[in-house]
C-alpha positions in Angstrom: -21.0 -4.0 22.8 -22.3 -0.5 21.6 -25.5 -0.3 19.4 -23.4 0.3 16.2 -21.4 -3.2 17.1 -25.0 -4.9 17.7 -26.1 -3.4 14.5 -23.5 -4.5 12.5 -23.5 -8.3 14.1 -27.0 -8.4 13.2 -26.2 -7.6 9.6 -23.2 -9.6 9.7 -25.3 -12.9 10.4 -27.8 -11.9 7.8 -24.9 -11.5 4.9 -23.8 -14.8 6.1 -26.8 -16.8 6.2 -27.2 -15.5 2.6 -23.5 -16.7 1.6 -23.4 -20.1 3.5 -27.0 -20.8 3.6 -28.8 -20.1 7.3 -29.2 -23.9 8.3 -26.5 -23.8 10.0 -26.6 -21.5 12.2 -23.8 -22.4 15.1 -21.6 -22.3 11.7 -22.7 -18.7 10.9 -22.4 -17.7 14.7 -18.8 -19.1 14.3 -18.1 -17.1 11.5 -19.0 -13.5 12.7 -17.9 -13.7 15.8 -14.1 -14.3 14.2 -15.0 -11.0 12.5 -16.5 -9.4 15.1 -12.8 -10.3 16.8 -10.7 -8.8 13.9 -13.3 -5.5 13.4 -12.4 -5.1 17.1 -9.0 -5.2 16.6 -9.1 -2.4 14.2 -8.8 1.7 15.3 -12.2 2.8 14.1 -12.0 6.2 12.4 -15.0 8.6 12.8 -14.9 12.0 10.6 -18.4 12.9 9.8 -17.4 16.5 9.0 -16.3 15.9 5.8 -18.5 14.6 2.4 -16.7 11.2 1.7 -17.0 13.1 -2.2 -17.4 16.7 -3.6 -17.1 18.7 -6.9 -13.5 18.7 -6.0 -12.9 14.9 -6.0 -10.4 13.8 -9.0 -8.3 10.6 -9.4 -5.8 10.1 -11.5 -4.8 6.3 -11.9 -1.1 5.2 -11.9 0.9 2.1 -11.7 4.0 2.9 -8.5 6.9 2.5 -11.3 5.5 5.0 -13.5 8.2 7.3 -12.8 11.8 6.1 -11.7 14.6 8.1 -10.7 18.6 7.2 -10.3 17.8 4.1 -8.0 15.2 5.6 -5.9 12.1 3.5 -4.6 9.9 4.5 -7.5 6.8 5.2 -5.2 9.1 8.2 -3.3 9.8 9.2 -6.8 5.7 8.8 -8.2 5.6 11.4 -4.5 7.2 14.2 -5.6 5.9 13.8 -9.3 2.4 13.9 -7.5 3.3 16.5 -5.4 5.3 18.8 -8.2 2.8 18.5 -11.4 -0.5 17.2 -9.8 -1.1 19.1 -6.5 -3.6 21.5 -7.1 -5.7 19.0 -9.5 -5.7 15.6 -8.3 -7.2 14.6 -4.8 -7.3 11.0 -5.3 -4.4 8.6 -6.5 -5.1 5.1 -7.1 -1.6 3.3 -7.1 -2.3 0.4 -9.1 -1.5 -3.3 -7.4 2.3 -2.7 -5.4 2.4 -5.8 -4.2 4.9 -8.7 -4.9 3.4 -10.3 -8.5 4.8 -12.6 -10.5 3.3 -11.8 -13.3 -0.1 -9.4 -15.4 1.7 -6.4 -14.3 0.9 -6.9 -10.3 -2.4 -8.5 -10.7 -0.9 -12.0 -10.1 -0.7 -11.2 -6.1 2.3 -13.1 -4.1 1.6 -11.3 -0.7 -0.8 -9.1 0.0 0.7 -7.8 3.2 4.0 -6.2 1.3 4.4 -3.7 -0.8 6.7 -5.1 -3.6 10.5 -4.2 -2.3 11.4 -2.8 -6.0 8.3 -0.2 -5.6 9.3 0.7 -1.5 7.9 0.1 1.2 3.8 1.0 3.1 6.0 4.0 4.8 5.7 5.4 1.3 2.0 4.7 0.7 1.3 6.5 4.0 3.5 9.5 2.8 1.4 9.9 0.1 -1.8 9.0 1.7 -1.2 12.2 4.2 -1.7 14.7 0.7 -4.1 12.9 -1.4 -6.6 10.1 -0.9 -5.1 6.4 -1.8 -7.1 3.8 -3.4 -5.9 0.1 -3.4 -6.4 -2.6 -5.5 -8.0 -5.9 -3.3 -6.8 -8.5 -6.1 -10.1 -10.7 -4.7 -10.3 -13.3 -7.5 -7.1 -14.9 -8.0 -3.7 -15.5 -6.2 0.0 -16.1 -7.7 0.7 -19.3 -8.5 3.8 -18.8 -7.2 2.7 -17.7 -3.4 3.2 -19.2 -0.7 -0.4 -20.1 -0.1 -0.6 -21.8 -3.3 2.2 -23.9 -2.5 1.1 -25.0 0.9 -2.5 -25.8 -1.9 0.1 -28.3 -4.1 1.4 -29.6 -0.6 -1.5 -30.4 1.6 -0.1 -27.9 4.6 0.3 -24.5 5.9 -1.5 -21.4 5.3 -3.4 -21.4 2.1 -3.5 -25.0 1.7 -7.2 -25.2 1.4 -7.9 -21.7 -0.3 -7.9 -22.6 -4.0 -10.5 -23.8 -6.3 -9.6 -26.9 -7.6 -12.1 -30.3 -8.9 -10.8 -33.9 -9.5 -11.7 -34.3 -12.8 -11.9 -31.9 -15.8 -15.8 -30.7 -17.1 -17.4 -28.9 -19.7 -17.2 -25.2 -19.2 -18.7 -23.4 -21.6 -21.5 -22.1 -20.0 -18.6 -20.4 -18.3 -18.0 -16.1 -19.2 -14.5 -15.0 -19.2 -12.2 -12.4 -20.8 -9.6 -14.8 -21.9 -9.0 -17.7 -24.8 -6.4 -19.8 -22.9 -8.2 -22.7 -20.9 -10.4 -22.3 -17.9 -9.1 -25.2 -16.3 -5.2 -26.3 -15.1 -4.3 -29.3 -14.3 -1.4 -29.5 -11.8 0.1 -31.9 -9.5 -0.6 -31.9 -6.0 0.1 -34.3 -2.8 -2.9 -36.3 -3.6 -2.3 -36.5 -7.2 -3.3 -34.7 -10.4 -6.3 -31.9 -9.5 -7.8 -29.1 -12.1 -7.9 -25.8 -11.1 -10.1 -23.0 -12.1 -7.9 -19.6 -13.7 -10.2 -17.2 -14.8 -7.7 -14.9 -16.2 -4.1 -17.0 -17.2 -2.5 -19.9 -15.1 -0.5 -18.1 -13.1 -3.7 -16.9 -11.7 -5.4 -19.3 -9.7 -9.2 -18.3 -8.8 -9.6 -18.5 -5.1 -12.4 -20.6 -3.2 -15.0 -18.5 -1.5 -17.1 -21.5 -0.4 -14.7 -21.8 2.4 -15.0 -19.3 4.7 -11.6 -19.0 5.7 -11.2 -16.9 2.7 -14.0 -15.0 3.4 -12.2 -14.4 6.7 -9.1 -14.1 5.0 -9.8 -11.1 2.9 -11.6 -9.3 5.8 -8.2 -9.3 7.4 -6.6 -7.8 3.8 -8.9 -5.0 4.0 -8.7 -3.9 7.6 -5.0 -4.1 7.2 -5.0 -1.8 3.8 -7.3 0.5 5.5 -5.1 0.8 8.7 -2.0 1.9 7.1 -3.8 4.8 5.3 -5.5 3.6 2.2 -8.8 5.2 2.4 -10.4 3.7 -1.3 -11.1 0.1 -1.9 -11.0 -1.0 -5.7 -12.1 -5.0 -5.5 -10.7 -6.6 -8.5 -12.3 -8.5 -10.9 -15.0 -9.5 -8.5 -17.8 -10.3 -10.7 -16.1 -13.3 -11.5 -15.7 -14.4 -7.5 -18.6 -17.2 -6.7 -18.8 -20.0 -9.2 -22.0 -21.9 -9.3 -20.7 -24.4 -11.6 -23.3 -25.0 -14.8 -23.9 -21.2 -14.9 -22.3 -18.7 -15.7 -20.6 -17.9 -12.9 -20.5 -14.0 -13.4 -22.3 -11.5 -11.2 -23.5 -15.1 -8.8 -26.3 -13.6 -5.7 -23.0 -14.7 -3.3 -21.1 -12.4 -5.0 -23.4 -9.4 -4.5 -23.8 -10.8 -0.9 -20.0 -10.6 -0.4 -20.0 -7.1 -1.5 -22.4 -6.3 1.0 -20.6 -7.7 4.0 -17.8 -5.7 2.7 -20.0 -2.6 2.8 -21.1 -3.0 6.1 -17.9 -3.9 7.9 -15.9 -0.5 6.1 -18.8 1.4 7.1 -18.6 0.5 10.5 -14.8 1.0 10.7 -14.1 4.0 8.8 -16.7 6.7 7.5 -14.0 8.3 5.0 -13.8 4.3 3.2 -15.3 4.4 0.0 -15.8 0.3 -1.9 -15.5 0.2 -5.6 -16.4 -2.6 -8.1 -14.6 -3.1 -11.1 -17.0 -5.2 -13.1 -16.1 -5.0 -17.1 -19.2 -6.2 -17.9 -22.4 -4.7 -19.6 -24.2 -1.8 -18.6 -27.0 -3.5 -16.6 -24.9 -5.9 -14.8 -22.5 -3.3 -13.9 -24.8 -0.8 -12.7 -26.5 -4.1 -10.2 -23.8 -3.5 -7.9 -25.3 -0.2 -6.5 -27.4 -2.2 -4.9 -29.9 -0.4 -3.0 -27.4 1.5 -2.3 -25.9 -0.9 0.3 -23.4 -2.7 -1.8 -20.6 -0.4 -4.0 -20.1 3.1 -3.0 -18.6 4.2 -6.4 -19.3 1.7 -9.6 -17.2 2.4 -13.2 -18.8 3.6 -16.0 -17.4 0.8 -18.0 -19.6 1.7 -21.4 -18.3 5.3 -21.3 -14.6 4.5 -23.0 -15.8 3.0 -26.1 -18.9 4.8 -26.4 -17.3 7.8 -26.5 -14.2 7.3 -28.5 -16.7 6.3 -31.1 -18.7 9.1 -30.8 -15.6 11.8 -31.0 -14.5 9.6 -33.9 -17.3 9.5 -35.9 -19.1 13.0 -35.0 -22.1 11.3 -34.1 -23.5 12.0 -30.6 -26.4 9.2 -30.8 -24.9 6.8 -29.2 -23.7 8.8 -26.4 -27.2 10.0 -25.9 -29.1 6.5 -26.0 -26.1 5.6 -23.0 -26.6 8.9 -20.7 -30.3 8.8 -21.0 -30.2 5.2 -19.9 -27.8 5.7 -17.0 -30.2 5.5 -13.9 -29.2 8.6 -11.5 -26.8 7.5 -8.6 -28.3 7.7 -5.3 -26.9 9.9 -2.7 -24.0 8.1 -0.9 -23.1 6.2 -4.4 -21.6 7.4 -7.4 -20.3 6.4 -10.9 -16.3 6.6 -11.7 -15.8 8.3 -15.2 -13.1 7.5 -17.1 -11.8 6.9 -21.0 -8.4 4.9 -20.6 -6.4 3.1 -18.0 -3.8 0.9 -17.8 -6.5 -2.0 -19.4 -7.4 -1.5 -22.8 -11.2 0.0 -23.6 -13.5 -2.4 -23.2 -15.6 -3.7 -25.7 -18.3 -6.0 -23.8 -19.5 -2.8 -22.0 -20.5 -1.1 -25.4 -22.6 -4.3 -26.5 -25.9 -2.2 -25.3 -25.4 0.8 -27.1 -22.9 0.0 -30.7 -23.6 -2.5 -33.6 -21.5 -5.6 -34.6 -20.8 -3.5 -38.0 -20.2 -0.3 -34.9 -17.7 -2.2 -33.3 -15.9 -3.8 -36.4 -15.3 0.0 -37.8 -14.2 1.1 -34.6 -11.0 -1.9 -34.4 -10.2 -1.0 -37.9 -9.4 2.1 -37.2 -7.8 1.4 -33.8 -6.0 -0.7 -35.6 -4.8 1.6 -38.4 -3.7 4.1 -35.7 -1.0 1.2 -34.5 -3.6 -0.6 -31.8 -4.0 -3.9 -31.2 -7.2 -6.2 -30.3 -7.3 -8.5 -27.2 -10.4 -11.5 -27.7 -11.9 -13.4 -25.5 -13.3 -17.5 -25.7 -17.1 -16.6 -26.0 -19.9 -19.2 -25.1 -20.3 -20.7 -28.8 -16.2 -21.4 -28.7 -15.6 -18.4 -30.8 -13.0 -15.6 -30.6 -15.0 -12.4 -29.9 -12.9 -9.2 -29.6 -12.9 -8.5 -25.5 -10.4 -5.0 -25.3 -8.8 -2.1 -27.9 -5.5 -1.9 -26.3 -4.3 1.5 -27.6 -2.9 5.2 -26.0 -5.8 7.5 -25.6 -4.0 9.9 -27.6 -2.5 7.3 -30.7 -6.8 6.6 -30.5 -7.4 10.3 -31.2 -4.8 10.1 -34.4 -7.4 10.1 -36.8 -11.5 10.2 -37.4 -13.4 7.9 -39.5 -13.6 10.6 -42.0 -9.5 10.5 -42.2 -9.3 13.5 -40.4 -5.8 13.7 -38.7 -4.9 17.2 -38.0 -7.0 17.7 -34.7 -5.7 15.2 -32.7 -4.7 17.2 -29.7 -8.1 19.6 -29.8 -9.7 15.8 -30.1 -8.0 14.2 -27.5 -8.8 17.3 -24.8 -12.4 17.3 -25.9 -13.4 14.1 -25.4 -11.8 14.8 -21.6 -13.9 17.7 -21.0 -17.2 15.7 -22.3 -15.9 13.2 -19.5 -15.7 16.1 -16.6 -19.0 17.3 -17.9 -20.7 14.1 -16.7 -22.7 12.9 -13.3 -19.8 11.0 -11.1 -16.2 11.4 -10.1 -13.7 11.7 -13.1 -10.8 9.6 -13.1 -7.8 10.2 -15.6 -5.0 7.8 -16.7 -1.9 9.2 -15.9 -0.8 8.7 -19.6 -4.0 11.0 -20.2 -2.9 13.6 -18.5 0.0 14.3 -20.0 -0.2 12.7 -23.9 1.9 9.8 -24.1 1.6 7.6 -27.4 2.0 4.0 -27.6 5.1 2.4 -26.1 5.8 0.4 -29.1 9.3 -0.4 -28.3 8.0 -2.3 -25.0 5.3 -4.0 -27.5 7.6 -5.3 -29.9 9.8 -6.5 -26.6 7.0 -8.0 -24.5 4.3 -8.8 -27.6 2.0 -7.9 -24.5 -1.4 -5.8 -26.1 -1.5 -4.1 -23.0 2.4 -3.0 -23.0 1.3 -0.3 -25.7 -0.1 2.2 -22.6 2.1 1.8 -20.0 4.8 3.8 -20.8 7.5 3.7 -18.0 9.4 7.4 -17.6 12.7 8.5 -16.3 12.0 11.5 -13.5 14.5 13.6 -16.0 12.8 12.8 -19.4 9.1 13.4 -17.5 10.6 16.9 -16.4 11.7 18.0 -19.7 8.4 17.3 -21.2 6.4 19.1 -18.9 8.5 22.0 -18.6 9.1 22.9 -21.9 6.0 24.7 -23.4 6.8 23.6 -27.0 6.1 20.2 -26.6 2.6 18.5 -26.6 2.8 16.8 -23.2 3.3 20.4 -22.0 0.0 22.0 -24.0 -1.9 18.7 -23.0 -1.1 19.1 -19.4 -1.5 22.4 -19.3 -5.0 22.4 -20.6 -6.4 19.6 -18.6 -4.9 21.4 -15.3 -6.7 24.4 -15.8 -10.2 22.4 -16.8 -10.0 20.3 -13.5 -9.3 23.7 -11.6 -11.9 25.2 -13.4 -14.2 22.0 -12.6 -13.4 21.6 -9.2 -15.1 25.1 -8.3 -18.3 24.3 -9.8 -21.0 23.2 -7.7 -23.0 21.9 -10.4 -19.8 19.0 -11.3 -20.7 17.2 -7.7 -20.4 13.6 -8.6 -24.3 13.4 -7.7 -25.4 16.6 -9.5 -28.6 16.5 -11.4 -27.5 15.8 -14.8 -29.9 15.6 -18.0 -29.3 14.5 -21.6 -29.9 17.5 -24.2 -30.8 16.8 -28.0 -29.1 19.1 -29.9 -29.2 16.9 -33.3 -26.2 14.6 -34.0 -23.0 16.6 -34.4 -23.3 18.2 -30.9 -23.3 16.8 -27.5 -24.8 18.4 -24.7 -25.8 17.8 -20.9 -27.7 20.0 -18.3 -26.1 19.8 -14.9 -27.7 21.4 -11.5 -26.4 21.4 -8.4 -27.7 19.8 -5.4 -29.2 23.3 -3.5 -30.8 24.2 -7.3 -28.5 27.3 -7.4 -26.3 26.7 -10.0 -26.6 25.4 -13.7 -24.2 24.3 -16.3 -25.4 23.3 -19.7 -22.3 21.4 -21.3 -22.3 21.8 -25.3 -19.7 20.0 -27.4 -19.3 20.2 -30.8 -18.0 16.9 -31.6 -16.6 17.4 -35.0 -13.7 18.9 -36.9 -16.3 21.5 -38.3 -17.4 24.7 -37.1 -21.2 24.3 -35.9 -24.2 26.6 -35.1 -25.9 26.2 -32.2 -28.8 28.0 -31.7 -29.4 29.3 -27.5 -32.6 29.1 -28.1 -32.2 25.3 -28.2 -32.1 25.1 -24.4 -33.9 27.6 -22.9 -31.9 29.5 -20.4 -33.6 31.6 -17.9 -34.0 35.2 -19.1 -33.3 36.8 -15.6 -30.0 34.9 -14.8 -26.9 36.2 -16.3 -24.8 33.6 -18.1 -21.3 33.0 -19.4 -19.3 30.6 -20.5 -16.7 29.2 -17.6 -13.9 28.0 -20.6 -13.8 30.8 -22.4 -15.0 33.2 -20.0 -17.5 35.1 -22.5 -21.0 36.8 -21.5 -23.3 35.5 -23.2 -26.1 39.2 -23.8 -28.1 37.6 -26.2 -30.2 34.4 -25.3 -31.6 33.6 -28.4 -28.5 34.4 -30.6 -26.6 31.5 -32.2 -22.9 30.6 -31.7 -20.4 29.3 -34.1 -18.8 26.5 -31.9 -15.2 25.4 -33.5 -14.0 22.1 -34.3 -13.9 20.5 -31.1 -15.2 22.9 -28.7 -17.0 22.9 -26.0 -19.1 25.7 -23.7 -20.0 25.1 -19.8 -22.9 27.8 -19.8 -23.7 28.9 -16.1 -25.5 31.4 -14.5 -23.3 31.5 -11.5 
């Protein structure tokens, strides 16, 4: 074995000792040397010339039948659409689950070796994988119902057959934190009679069992597969939720942070470009725990930054968005935070609890819901209906303020995007975003699925149209956001892990000071968050008389450092001296 193998079976034992408990040791010697045995199996990929991150990293996020065309596989048609429109902006493309699902739009896993036939097949993910980088989902939590593995659970045989969670006799649960109202447990028949198993999410998702090892083992073999056939970005699904220590909680469980680590340290060892991501939808502090010490997730969402800041572009209030950038704890080098506003989930509402009101959050669904969205809830721990997720378009959220102001909607809707790409970490826009669709509410009515309202489905024809014509708003909206993320992308000072610092500039503006790593460049970000023209004094922070400074948007000089600018509805300024 080389040292780096001897280094990472001496971690590997320590991980598991954590997870299984270090008693039994022969057991935990058993266990890493089967994945020892599959790590060795695996082509380990060394590139240590290239930053796994940069300024220049941007995702955009994307189900694979986004865009279909005339019968062709959908993810040879979501190719070209990448490849004609997205080129020079995007660098990273995560491709939403592709596997065979039978139901939550792909998040209800039936085999996680196949890419769902309807989509195409993993030649096509490692078509696009060869332009930008791809990031998978691992659907961690929960299986289909309908699997196969699930079915050798009911039958007592076969592959899977001892991978579920299931108890013999139903139990109180409340203690229990989901994002769901249906019932926590199932009861289904199996060969040994009636059993109750645990479904975090609906019951055609069954949680999987991760006291038994061989799912441990299992999943180890998931990821070494998705990484060999050219997914270089891991997003773990839902994994907050994956140990249960039944009478807690059984969110964010030390196994769980444990497992995360393993994780860590067998992509690390296999491929230096892999980069681990946690999507934990939970509140700021318990999101930001799975850093680590920087030895569990590479890049973590900021999961309080949707709701926090449609409010604040709604109201014209920056306070809130202060109180939640001064309280974001820098990333270390080698993590990062994933920025985003929408997705194909709805904005999250348990992520804002820190940072907005009850009477905060009620205003904001009232007017979500007055610009045609809906609200998803969730069974909190006093067996109450508390609102879990807005589901909504980005741009149908940006209809109208809390002031009734509904003439700005597009100057609204790119603002808010810049305040995003003005921000420490890696910015990741919906694909709706990025060109301006509205609510599907043909496909709500059909469906009477929340989340159906942003996930438009577009013909390659009708797409084209749209962003060639210059007259319509999908064009302007496109347009713009291309030429920020260019503009972005050769700024030194946007590196994910940039020195960023929260300016006060009093309530209706929103600022941030961002430095580069080598101190040579600075940006101060100033938005004016409102749909009226603002002063803002220069004087207000502080530039350095000997640099000259202009503004990278507008590309203005700026001669007089303590003169005041009129900034218009909506506007913002990147100030740099280089």
């Amino acid at each position: 074995m080389t040292d780096n193998l001897e280094n990472l079976s001496t971690r590997l034992h320590k991980h598991l000792g954590k997870i299984y408990g270090s008693s039994d040791e022969s057991k935990i010697n058993i266990i890493a040397e089967h994945i020892l045995e599959l790590v060795n199996t695996y082509t380990k990929r060394s590139d240590k010339s290239q930053e796994r991150w940069t300024e220049q990293s941007i995702m955009m996020i994307t189900y694979g039948d986004t865009i279909s065309h005339d019968g062709a596989p959908p993810l040879e048609t979501l190719s070209w659409c990448l490849n004609k429109y997205f080129n020079e902006s995007i660098t990273i493309v995560h491709i939403l689950p592709f596997f065979p699902s039978s139901s939550d739009d792909g998040f209800s896993v039936i085999n996680y070796y196949e890419v769902d036939q309807s989509l195409g097949d993993w030649s096509h993910i490692t078509k696009i994988s060869q332009t930008f980088q791809v990031m998978s989902d691992v659907v961690i939590n929960h299986g289909s119902s309908k699997s196969k593995w699930f079915n050798n659970f009911k039958n007592g045989e076969g592959k899977g057959c001892d991978y579920f969670l299931s108890f013999t006799n139903h139990f109180d649960t409340k203690k229990v934190i989901r994002p769901r109202t249906s019932p926590l447990l199932q009861k289904i028949h199996t060969h040994t009679g009636e059993k109750y198993v645990w479904c975090t999410f609906s019951h055609d998702q069954i949680d999987y069992d991760f006291t038994n090892q061989e799912v441990l083992i299992e999943f180890i073999k998931i990821i070494l597969f998705y990484l060999e056939n050219g997914v270089t970005i891991l997003r773990f699904d839902a994994i907050a939720f994956l140990w249960k220590n039944i009478h807690t909680n059984c969110i964010n469980q030390p196994e769980t942070h444990e497992i995360v680590r393993l994780f860590r340290s067998i992509m690390e060892y296999v491929s230096e470009k892999s980069i681990l991501v946690t999507e934990t939808n939970t509140p700021a502090r318990e999101n930001v725990s799975y850093f680590g010490n920087a030895n569990e997730a590479q890049w973590i969402y900021n999961f309080s930054l949707p709701p926090i800041l449609i409010y604040t572009i709604l109201s014209g209030d920056s306070s809130h968005l202060e109180k939640l950038t001064m309280s974001m704890p820098p990333s270390q080098l080698g993590t990062a935070y994933l920025n985003f506003i929408a997705s194909h989930d709805g904005i999250g509402l348990r992520p804002a609890e820190d940072f907005l009101s009850d009477k905060d959050i009620s205003s904001l669904l009232n007017l979500m819901k007055d610009s045609n969205g809906q609200v998803s809830y969730r069974t909190n721990n006093q067996g109450q209906e508390s609102p879990y997720e807005i589901n909504i378009s980005l741009l149908d959220a940006m209809s109208k303020t809390f002031s009734n102001e509904d003439k700005l909607v597009i100057e609204r809707f790119i603002c808010i995007h810049t305040i995003m790409m003005s921000l420490e970490g890696v910015p990741a826009f919906y694909f709706h975003s990025l060109i301006g669709t509205k609510n599907d509410t043909e496909k709500f009515k059909e469906s009477q699925i929340n989340r159906s309202l942003n996930r438009y489905k577009y013909d390659k024809n009708e797409l084209s149209v749209l962003l060639e014509n210059q007259n319509t708003d999908n064009f302007k909206i496109h347009d713009s956001l291309s030429k920020l993320i260019m503009l972005r992308k050769a700024q030194k000072a946007f590196h994910p892990n940039a020195v960023q610092f929260t300016l006060h500039l009093g309530k209706n503006l929103y600022g941030v000071w961002r430095q580069s790593l080598d101190k040579k460049q600075s940006i101060f970000c100033i938005t004016n968050i409102t749909p009226i023209t603002r002063d803002f004094s220069l004087l207000d922070i502080n530039l350095i008389g000997f640099d000259e400074w202009y503004d990278l948007i507008s590309g203005d000089t700026i001669k007089d450092l303590s003169s005041s600018i009129k900034l218009q509805p909506y506007q913002t300024m990147w100030i740099t001296n280089s």
